[in-house]
N, C-alpha and C positions, 0 to 999 in steps of 0.2 A: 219759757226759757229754752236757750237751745240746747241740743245734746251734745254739742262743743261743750259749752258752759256746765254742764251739769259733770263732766269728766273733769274739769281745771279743779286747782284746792283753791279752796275761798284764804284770802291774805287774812294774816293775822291778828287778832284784837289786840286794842289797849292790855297791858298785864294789867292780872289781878293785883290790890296794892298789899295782900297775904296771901300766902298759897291753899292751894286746896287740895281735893283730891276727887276725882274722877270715878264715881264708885261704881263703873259698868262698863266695861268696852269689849271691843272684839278685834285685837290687834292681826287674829289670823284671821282675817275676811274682807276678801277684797271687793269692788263693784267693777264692774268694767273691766278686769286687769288682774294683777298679783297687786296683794296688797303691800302698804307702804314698810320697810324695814322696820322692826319692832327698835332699835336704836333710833333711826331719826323722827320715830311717833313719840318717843319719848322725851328727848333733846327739844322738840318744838312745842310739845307743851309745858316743858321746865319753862322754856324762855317769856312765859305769858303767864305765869304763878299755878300753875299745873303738875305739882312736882312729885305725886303719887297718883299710883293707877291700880283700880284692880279690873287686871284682863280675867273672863269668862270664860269659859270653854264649854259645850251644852250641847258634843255627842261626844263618843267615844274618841274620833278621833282627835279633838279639839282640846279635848281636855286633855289627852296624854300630852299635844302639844305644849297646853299652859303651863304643865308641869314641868316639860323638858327647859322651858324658856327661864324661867322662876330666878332662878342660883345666878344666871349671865348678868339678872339687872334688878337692882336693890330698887329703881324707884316702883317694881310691880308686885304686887301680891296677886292671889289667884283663886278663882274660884272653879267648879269640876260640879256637872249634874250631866243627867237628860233630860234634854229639852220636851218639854209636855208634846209637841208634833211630833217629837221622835219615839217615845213611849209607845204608840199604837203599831207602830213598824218592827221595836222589837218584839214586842209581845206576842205581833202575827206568825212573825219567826220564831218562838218560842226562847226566846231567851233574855227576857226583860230581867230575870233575878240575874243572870250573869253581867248585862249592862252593868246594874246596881251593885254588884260585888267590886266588879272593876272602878266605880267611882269613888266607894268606900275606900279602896286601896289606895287610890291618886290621892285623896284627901287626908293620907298621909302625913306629907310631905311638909315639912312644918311650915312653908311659904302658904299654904294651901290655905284662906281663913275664910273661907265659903262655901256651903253648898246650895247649888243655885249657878243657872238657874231655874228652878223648877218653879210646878205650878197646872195652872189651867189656860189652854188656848182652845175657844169654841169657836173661833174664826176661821180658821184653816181643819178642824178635825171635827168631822161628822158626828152624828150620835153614836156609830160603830166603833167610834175608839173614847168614847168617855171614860168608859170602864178601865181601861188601861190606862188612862192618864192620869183617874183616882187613884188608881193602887200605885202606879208611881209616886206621884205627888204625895201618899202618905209614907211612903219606903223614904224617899230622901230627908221629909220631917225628922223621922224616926233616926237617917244617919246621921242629921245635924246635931239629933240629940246627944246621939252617941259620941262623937266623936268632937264635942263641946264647940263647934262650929256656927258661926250666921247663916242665917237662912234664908237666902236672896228668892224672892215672890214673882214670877211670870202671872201677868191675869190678861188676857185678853177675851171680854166678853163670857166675864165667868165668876163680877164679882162676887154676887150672894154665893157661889159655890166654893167660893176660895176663903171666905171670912167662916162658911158652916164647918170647911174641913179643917183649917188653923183652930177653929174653939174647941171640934170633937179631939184632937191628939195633942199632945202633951208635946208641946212646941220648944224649942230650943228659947235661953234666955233672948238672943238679938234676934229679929225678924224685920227684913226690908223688903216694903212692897217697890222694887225696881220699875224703873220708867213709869210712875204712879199715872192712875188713869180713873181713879173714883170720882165723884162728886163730893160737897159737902160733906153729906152725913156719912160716907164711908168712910172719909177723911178722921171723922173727929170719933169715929170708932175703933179706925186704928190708932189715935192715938191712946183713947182710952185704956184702949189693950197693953200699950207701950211700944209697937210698932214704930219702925223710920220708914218714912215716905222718903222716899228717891224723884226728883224732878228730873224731866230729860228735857231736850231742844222742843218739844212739844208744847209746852208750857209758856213757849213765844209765839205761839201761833194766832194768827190773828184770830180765826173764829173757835182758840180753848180758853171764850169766858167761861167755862165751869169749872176748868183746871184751874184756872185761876184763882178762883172763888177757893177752891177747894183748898188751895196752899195758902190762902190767905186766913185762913182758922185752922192752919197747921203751928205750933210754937215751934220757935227757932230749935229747941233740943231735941228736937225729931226729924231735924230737917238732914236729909243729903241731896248730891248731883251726880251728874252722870250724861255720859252722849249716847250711851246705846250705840256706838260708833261703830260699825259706817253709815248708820243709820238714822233719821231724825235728828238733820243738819238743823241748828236751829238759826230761825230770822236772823240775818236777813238773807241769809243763805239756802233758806229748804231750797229743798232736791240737787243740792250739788255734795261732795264728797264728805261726811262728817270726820270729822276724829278729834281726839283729846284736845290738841291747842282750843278746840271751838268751847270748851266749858266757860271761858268768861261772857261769851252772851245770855247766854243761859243763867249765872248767878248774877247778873245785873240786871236782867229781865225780871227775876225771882226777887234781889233787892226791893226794886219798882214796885212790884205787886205789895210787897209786905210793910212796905213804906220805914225800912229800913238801911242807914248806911252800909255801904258794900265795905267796908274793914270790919263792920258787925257781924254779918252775914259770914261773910271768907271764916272769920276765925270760929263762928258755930260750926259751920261743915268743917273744918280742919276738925273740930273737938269731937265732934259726933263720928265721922269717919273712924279714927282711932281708940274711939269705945267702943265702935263694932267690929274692928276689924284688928285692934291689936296696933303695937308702933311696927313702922316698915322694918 
């Protein structure tokens, strides 16, 4: 693909034949550029059955952002953490509990129905900052509890540490493993648990038959979507610009897998979205 192409927005899908809702994005992050106006990221995925969003915010300044945005636009809700790579930077600076104060504050804000996204990322942060990513990642459990909030899951390359530290602390009732990335039996653990898996553009990729697998002994009432947007554009678009409009390849792609109709599916993620996250 060229880097022309990889800059353009991919044209828009067939609309979903019910709406849903986008349970991840990152409306302030751009690629290449300033990113797209938070009005016409949300206007163009209304127009393809996209009609709720919950924007992420996952450092300090991101999430004062979500909050500022919240009140301007009824189709978003919001979510407010530190981000597990960002954990080990404050920490170094000494001031990871004041991070953590300040997002407890943001999450406030009654638009506010997430904390998250927190978690573990072993991919980008050395063994040097483990330690701080634990104690984070138990600080934000602990605020979701408090502050009767979802608790949106980061795992990259960390799952047996992310299932050991959700069973050790006393976890908030809703817990979503975001842009799900288990296998099988991680899959059918977290449901056991009562967990929602979250599927992102990843889950059309040609060589994730084990995602696949994995969301395929997921039951529909645990199921959400999500773009992770701007990132993990999904088929047949990888690596050019993601965002909201793009969720119907992704819940037709997941249709496909589950060998279920798509007005089936749309109307589980509609249901499940709004038993975790509250009506818009």
């Amino acid at each position: 693909m060229s880097d022309s192409s990889r800059g353009q927005a991919p044209p828009a899908p067939t609309p979903l034949p019910i709406p849903v809702v986008d349970n991840h994005c990152h409306l302030d992050i751009g690629r290449d550029g300033e990113p797209v106006p938070v009005a016409e990221q949300v206007a163009a995925a209304a127009r393809v059955g996209v009609n709720r969003l919950v924007q992420v915010g996952c450092d300090r300044e991101s999430a004062r952002w979500t909050v500022g945005i919240l009140d301007d636009h009824p189709a978003l809700l919001g979510g407010v953490a530190i981000h597990p790579n960002e954990a080990p930077k404050h920490a170094d600076a000494g001031e990871l509990d004041e991070a953590l104060a300040e997002i407890e504050e943001l999450a406030a804000h009654p638009r506010v129905r997430v904390i998250g996204e927190t978690g573990l990322d072993y991919f980008r942060t050395g063994p040097d900052g483990v330690a701080a990513q634990h104690e984070s990642f138990r600080a934000h459990i602990a605020i979701a509890r408090r502050t009767g909030l979802a608790l949106q899951i980061h795992d990259r390359d960390a799952h047996d540490d992310v299932l050991r530290i959700l069973a050790e602390e006393e976890t908030p009732e809703r817990v979503v493993l975001h842009c799900f990335s288990g296998d099988m039996e991680m899959a059918r653990e977290c449901v056991r648990r009562g967990y929602f898996l979250s599927f992102a553009g990843t889950v059309t990729f040609k060589n994730a038959r084990d995602l696949r697998n994995a969301l395929a002994v997921t039951p529909l009432e645990h199921l959400l979507v999500e773009t992770d947007a701007p990132y993990l554009t999904p088929s047949p678009h990888r690596g050019q610009l993601n965002a909201p409009y793009l969720v119907p390849h992704t819940v037709r792609a997941m249709a496909e897998t589950l060998n279920v109709a798509v007005p089936t599916l749309c109307e589980a993620l509609s249901a499940n979205s709004e038993a975790v996250y509250g009506p818009w």
